[in-house]
mmCIF file of the N, C-alpha and C atoms, coordinates in Angstrom:
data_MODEL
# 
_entry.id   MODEL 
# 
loop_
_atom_site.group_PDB 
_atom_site.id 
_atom_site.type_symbol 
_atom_site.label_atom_id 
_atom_site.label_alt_id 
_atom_site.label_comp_id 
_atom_site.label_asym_id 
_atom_site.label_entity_id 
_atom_site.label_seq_id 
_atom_site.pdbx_PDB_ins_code 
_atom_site.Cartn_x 
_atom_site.Cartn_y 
_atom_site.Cartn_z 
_atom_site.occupancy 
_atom_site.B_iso_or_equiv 
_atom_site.pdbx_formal_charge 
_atom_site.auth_seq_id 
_atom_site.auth_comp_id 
_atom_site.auth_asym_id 
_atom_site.auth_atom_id 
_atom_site.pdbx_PDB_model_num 
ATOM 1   N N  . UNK A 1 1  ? -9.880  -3.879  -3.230  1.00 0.00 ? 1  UNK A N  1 
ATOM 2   C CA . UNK A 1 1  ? -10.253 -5.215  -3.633  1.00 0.00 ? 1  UNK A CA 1 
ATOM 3   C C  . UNK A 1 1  ? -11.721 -5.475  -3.328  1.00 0.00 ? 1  UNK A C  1 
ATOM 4   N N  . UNK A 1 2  ? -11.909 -5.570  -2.196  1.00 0.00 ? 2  UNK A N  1 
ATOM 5   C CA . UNK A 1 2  ? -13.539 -5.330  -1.802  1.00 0.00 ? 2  UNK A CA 1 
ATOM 6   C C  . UNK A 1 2  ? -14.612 -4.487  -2.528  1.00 0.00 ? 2  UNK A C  1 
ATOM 7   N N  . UNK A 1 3  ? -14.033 -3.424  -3.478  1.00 0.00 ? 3  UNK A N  1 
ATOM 8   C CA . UNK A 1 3  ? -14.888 -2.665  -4.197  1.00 0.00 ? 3  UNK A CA 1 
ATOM 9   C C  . UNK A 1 3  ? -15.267 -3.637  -5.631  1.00 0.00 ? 3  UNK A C  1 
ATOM 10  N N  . UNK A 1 4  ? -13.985 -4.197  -6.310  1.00 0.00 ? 4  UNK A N  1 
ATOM 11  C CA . UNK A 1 4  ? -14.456 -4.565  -7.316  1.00 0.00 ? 4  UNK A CA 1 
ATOM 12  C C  . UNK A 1 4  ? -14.306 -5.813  -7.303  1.00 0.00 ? 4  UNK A C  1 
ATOM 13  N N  . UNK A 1 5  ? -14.976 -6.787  -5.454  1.00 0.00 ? 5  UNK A N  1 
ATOM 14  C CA . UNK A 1 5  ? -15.035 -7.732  -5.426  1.00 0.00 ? 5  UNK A CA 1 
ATOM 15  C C  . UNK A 1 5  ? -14.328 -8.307  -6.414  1.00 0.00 ? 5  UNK A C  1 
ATOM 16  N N  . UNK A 1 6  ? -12.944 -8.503  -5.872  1.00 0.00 ? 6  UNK A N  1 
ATOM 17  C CA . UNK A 1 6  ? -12.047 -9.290  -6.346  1.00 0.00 ? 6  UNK A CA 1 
ATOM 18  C C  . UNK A 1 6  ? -11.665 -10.399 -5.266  1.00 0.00 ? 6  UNK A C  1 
ATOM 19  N N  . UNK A 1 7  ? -11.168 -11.637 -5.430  1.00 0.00 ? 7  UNK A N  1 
ATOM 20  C CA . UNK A 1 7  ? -10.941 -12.510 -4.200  1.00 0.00 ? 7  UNK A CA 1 
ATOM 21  C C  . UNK A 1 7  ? -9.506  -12.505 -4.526  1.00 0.00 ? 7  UNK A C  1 
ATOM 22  N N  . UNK A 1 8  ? -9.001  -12.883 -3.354  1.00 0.00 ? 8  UNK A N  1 
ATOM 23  C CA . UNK A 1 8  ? -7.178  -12.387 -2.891  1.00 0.00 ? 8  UNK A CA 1 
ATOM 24  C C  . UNK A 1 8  ? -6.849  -13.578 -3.899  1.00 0.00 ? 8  UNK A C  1 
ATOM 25  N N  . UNK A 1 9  ? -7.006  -14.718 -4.494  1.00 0.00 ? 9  UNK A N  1 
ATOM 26  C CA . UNK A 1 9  ? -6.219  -15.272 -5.410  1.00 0.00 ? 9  UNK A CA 1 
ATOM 27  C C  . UNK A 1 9  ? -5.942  -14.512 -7.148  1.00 0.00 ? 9  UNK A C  1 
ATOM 28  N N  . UNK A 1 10 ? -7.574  -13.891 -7.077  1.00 0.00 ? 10 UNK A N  1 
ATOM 29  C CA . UNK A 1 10 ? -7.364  -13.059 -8.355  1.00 0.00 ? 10 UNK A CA 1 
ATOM 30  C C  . UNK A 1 10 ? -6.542  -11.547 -8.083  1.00 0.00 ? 10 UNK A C  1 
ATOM 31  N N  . UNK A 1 11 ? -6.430  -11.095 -6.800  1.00 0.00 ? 11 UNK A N  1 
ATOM 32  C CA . UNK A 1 11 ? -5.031  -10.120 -6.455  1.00 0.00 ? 11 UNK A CA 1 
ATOM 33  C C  . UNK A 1 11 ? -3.846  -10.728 -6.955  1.00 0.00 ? 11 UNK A C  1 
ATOM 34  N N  . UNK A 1 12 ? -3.588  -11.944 -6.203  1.00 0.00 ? 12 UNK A N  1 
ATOM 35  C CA . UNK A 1 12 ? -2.210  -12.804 -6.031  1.00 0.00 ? 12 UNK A CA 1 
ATOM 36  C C  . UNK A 1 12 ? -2.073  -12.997 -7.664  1.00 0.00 ? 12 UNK A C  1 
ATOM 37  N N  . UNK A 1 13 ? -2.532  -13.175 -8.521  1.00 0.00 ? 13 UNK A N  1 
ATOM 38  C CA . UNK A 1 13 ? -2.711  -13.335 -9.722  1.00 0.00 ? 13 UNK A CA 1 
ATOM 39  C C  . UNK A 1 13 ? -1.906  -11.996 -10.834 1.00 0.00 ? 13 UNK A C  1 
ATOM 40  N N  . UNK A 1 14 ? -2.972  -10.514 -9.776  1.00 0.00 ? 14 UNK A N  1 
ATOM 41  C CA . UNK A 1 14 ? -2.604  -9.480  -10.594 1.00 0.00 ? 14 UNK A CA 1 
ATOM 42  C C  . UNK A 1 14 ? -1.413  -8.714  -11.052 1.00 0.00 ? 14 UNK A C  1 
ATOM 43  N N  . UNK A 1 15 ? -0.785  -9.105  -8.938  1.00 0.00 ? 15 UNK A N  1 
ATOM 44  C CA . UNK A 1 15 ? 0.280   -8.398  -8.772  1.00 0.00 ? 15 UNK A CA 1 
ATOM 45  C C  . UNK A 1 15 ? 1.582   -9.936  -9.040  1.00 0.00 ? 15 UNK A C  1 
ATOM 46  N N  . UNK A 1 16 ? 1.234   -10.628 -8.964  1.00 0.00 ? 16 UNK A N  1 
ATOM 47  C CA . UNK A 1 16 ? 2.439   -11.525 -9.237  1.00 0.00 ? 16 UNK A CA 1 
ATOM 48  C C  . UNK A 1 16 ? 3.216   -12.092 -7.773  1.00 0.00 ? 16 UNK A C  1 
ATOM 49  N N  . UNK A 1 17 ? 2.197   -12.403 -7.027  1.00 0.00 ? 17 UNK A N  1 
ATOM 50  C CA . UNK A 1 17 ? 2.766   -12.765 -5.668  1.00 0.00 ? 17 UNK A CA 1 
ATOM 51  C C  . UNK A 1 17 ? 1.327   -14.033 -5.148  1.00 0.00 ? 17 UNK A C  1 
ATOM 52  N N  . UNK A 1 18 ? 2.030   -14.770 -4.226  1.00 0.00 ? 18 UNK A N  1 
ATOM 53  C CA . UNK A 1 18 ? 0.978   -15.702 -3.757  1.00 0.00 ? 18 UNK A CA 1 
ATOM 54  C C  . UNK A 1 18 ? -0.356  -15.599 -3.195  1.00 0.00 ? 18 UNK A C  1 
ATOM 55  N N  . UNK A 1 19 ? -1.343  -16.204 -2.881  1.00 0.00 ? 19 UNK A N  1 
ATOM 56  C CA . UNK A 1 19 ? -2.640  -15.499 -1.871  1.00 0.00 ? 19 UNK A CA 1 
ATOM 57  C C  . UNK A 1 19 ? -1.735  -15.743 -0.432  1.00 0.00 ? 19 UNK A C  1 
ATOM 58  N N  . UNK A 1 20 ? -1.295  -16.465 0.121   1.00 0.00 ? 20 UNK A N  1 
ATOM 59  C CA . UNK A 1 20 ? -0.981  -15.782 1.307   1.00 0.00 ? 20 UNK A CA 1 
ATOM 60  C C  . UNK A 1 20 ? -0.358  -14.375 1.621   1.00 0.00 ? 20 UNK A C  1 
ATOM 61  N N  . UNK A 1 21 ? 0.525   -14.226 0.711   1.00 0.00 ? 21 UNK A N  1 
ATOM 62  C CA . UNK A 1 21 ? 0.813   -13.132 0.399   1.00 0.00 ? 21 UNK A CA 1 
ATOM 63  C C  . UNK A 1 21 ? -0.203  -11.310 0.736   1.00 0.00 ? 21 UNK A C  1 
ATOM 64  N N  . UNK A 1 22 ? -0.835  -11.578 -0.037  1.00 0.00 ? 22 UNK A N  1 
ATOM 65  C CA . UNK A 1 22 ? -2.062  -11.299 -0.069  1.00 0.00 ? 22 UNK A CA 1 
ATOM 66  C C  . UNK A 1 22 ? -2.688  -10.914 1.234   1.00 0.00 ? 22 UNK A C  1 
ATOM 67  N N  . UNK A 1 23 ? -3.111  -11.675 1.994   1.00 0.00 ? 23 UNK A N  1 
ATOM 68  C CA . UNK A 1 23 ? -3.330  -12.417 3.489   1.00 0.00 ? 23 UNK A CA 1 
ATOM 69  C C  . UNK A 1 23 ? -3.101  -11.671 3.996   1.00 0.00 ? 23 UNK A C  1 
ATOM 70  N N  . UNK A 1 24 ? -1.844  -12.116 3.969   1.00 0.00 ? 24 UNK A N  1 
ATOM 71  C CA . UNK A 1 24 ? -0.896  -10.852 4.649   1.00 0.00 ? 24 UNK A CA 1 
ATOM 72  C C  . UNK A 1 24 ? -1.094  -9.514  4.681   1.00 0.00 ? 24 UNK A C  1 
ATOM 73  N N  . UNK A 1 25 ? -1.235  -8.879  3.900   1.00 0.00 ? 25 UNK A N  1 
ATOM 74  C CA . UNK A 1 25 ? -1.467  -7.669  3.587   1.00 0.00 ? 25 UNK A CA 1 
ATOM 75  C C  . UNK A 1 25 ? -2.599  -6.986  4.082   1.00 0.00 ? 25 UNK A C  1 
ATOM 76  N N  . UNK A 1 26 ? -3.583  -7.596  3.888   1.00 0.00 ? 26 UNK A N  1 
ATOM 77  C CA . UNK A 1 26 ? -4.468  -7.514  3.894   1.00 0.00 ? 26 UNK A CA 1 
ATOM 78  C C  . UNK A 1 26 ? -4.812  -7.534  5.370   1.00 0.00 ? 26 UNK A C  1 
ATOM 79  N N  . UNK A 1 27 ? -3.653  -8.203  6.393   1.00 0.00 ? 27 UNK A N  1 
ATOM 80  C CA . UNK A 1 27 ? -3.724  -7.884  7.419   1.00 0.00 ? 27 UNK A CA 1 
ATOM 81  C C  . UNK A 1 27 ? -3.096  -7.010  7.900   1.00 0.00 ? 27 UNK A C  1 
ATOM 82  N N  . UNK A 1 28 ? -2.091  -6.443  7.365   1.00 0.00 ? 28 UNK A N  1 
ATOM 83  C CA . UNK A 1 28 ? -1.338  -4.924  8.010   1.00 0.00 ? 28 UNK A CA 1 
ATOM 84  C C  . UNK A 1 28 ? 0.075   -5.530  8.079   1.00 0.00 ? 28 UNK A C  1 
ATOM 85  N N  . UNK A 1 29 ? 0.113   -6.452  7.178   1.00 0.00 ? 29 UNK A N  1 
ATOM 86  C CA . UNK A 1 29 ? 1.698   -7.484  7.120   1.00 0.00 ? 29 UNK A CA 1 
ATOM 87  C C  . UNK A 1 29 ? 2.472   -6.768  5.983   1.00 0.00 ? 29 UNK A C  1 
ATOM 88  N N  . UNK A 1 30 ? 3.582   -5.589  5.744   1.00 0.00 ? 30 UNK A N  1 
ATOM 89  C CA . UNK A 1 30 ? 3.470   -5.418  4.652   1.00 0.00 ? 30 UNK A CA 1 
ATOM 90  C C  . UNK A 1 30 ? 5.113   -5.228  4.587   1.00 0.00 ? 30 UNK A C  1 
ATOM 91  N N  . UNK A 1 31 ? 6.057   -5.919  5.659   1.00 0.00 ? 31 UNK A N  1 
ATOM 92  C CA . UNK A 1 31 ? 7.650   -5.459  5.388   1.00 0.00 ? 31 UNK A CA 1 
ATOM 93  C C  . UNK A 1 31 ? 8.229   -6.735  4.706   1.00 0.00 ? 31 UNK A C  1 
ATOM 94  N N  . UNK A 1 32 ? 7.813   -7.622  4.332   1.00 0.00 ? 32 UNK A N  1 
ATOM 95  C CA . UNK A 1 32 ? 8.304   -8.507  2.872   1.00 0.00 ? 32 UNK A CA 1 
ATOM 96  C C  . UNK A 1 32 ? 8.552   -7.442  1.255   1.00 0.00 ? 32 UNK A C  1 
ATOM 97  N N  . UNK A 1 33 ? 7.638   -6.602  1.858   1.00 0.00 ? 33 UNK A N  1 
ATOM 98  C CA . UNK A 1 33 ? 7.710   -6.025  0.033   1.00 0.00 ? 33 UNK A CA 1 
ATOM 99  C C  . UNK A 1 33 ? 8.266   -4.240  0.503   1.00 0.00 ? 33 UNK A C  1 
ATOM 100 N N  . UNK A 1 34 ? 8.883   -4.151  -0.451  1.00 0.00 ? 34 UNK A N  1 
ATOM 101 C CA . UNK A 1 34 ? 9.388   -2.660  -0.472  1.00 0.00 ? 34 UNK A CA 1 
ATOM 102 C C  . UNK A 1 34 ? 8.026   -1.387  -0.880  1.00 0.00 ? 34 UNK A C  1 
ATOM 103 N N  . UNK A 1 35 ? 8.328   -0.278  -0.437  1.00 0.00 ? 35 UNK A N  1 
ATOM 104 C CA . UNK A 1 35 ? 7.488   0.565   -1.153  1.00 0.00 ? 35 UNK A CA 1 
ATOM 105 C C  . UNK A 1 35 ? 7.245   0.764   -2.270  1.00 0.00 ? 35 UNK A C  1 
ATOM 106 N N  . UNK A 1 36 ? 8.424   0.525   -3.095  1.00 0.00 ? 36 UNK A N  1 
ATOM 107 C CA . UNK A 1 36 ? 7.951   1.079   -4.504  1.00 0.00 ? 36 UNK A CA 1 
ATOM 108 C C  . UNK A 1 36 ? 6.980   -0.290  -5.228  1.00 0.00 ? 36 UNK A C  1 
ATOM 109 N N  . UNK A 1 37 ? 7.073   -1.291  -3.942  1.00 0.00 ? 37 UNK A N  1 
ATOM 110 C CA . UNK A 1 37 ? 6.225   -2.673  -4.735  1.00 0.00 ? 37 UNK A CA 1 
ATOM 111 C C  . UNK A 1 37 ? 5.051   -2.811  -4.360  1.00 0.00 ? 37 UNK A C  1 
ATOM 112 N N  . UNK A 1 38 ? 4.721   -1.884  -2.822  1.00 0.00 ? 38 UNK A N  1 
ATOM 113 C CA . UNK A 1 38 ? 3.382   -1.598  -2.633  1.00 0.00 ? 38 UNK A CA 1 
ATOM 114 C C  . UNK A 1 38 ? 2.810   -0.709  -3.711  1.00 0.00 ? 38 UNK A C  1 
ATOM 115 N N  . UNK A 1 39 ? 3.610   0.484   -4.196  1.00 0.00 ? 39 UNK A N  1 
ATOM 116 C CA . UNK A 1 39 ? 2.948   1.854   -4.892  1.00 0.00 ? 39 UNK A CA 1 
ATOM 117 C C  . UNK A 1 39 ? 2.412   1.521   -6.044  1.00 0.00 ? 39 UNK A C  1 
ATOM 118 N N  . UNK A 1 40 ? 3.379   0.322   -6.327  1.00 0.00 ? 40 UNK A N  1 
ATOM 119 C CA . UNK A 1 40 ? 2.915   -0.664  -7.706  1.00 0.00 ? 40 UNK A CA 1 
ATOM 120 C C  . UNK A 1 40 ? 1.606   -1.674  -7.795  1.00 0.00 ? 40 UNK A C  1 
ATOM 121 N N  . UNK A 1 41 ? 1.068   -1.767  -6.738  1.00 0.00 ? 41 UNK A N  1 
ATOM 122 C CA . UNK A 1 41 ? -0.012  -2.803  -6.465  1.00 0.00 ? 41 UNK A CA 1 
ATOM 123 C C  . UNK A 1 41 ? -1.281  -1.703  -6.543  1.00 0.00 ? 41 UNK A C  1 
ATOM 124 N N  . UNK A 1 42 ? -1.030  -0.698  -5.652  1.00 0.00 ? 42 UNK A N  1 
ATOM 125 C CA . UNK A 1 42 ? -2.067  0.383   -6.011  1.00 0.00 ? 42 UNK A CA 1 
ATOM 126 C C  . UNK A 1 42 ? -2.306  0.804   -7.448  1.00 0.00 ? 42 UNK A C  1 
ATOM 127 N N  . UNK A 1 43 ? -1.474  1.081   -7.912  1.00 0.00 ? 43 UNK A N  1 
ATOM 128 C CA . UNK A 1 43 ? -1.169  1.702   -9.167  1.00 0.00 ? 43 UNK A CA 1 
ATOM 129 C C  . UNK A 1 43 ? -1.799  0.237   -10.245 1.00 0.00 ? 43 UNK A C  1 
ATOM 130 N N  . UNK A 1 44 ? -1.537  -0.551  -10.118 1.00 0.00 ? 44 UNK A N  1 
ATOM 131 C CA . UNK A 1 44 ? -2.545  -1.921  -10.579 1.00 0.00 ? 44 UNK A CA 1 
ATOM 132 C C  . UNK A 1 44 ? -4.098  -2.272  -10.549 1.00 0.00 ? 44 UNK A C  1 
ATOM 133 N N  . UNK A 1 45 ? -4.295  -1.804  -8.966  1.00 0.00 ? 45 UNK A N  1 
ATOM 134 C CA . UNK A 1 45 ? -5.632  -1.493  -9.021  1.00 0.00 ? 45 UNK A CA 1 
ATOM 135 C C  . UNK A 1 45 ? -6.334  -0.183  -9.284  1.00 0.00 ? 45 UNK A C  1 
ATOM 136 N N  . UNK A 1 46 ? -5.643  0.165   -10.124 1.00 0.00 ? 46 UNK A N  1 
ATOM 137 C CA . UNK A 1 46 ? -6.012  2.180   -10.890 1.00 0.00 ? 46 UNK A CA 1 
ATOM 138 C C  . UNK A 1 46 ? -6.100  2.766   -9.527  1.00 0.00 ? 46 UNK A C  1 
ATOM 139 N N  . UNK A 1 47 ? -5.572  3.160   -8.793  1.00 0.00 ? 47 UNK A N  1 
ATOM 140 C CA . UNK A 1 47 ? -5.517  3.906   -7.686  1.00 0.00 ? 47 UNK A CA 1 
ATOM 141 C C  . UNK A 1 47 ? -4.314  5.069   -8.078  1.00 0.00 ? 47 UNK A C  1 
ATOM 142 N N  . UNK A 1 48 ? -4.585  5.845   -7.779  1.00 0.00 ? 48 UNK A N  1 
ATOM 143 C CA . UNK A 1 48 ? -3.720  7.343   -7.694  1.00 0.00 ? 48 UNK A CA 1 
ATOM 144 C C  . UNK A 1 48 ? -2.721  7.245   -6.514  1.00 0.00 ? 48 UNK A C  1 
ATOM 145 N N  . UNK A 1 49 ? -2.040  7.603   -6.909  1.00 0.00 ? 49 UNK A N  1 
ATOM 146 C CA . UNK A 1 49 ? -1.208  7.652   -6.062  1.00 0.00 ? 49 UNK A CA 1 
ATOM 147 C C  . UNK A 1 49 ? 0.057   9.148   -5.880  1.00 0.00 ? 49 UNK A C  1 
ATOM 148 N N  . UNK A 1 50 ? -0.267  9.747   -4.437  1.00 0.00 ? 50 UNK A N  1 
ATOM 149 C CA . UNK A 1 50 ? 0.437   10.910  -4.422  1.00 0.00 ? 50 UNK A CA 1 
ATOM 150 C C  . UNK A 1 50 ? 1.068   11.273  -3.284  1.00 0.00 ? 50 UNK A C  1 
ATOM 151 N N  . UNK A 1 51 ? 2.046   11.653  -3.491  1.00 0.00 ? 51 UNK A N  1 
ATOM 152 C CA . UNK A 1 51 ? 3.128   11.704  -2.136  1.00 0.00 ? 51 UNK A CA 1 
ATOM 153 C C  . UNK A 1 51 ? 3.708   13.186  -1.948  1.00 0.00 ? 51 UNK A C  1 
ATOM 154 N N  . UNK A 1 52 ? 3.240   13.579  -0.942  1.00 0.00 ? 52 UNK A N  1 
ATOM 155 C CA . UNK A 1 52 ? 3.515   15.317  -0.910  1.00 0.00 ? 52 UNK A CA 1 
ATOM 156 C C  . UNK A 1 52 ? 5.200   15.477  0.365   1.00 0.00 ? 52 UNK A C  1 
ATOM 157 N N  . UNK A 1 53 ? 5.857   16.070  -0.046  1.00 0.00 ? 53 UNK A N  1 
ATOM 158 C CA . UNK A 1 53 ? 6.791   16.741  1.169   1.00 0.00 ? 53 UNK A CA 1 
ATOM 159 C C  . UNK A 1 53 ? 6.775   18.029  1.439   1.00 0.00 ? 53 UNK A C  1 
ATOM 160 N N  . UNK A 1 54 ? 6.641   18.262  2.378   1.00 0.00 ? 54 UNK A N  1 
ATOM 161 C CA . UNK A 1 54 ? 7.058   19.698  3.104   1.00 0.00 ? 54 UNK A CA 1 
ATOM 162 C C  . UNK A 1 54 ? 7.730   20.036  4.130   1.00 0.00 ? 54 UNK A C  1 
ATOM 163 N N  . UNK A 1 55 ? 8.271   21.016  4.229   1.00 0.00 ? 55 UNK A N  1 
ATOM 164 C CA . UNK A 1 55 ? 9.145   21.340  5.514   1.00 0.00 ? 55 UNK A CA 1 
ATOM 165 C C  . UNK A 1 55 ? 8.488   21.099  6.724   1.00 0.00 ? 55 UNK A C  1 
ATOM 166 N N  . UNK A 1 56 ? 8.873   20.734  7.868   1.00 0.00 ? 56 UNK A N  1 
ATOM 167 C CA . UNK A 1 56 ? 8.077   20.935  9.037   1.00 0.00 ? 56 UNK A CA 1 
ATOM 168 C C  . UNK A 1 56 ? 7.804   22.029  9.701   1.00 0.00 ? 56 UNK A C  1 
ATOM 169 N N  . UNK A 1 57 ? 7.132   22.000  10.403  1.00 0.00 ? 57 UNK A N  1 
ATOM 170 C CA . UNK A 1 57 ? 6.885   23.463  10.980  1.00 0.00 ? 57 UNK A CA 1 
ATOM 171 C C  . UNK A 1 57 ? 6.391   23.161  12.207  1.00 0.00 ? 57 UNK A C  1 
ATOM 172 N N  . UNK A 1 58 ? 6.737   23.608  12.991  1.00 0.00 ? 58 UNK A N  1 
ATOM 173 C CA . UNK A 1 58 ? 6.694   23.442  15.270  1.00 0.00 ? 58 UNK A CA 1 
ATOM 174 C C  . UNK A 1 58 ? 7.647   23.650  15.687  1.00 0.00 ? 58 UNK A C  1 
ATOM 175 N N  . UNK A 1 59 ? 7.888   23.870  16.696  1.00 0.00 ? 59 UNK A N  1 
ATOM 176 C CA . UNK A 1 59 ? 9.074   23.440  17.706  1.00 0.00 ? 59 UNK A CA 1 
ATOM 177 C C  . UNK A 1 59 ? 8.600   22.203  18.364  1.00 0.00 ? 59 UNK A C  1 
ATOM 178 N N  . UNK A 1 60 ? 7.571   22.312  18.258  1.00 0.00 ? 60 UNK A N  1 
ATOM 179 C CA . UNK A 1 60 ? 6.937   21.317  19.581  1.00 0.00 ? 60 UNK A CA 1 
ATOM 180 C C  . UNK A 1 60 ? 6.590   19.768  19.246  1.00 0.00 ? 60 UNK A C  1 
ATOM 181 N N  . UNK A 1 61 ? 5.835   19.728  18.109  1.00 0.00 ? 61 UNK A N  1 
ATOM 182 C CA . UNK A 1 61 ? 5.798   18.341  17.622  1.00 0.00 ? 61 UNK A CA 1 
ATOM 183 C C  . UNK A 1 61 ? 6.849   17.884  16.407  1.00 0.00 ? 61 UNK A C  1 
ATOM 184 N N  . UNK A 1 62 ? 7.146   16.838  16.697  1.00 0.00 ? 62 UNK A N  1 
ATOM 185 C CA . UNK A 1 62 ? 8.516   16.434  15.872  1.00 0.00 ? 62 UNK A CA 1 
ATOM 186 C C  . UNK A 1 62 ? 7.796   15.762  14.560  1.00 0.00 ? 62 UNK A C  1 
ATOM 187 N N  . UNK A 1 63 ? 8.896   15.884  13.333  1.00 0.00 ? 63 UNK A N  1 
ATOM 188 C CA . UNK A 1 63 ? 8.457   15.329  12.393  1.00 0.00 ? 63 UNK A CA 1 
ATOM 189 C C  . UNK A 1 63 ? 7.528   13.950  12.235  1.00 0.00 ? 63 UNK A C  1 
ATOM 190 N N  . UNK A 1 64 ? 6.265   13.769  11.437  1.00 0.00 ? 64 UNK A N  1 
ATOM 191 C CA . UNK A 1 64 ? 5.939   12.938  11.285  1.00 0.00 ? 64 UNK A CA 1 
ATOM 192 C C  . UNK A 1 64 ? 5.313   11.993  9.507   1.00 0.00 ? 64 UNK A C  1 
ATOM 193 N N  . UNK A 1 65 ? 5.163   11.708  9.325   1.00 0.00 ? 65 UNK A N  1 
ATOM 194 C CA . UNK A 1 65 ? 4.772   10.650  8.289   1.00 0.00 ? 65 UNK A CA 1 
ATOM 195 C C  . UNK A 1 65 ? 2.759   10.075  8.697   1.00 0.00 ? 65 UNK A C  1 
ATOM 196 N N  . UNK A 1 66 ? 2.163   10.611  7.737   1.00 0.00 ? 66 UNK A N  1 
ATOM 197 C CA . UNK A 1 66 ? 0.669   10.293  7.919   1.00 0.00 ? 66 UNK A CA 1 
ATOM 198 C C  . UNK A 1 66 ? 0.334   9.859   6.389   1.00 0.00 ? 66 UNK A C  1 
ATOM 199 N N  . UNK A 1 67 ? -0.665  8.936   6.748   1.00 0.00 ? 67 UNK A N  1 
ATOM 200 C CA . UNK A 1 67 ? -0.568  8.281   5.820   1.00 0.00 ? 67 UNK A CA 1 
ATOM 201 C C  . UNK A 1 67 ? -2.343  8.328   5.812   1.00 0.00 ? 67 UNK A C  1 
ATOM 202 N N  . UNK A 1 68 ? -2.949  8.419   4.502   1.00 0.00 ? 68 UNK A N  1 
ATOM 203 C CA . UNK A 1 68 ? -4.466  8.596   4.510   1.00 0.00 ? 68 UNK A CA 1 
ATOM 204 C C  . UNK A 1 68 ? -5.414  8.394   3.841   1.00 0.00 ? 68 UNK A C  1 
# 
């Protein structure tokens, strides 16, 4: 949003949800909405979006989820 200086009402606008909403988000507030409704907001603002799985591999460190 900050790139193509957009203000959170013209977000709230894009994706179909309120500016607090928004707000929210924007603060790290994000278990109102499901994933596939975040992947959809990216995917709105032309963002790519790609999700890799692989087996784990350690004994030592346990599975994790990184996000980047």
């Amino acid at each position: 949003m900050k790139k193509r200086h957009m203000k959170q009402t013209d977000a709230a606008t894009l994706f179909g949800v309120r500016q607090p909403d928004i707000s929210k988000m924007l603060r790290g507030e994000f278990r109102q909405f499901s994933v596939e409704r975040l992947l959809r907001f990216l995917v709105g603002l032309d963002l790519g979006v790609e999700i890799v799985v692989r087996p784990h591999r350690g004994r030592h460190n346990a599975p994790a989820l990184h996000v980047s």
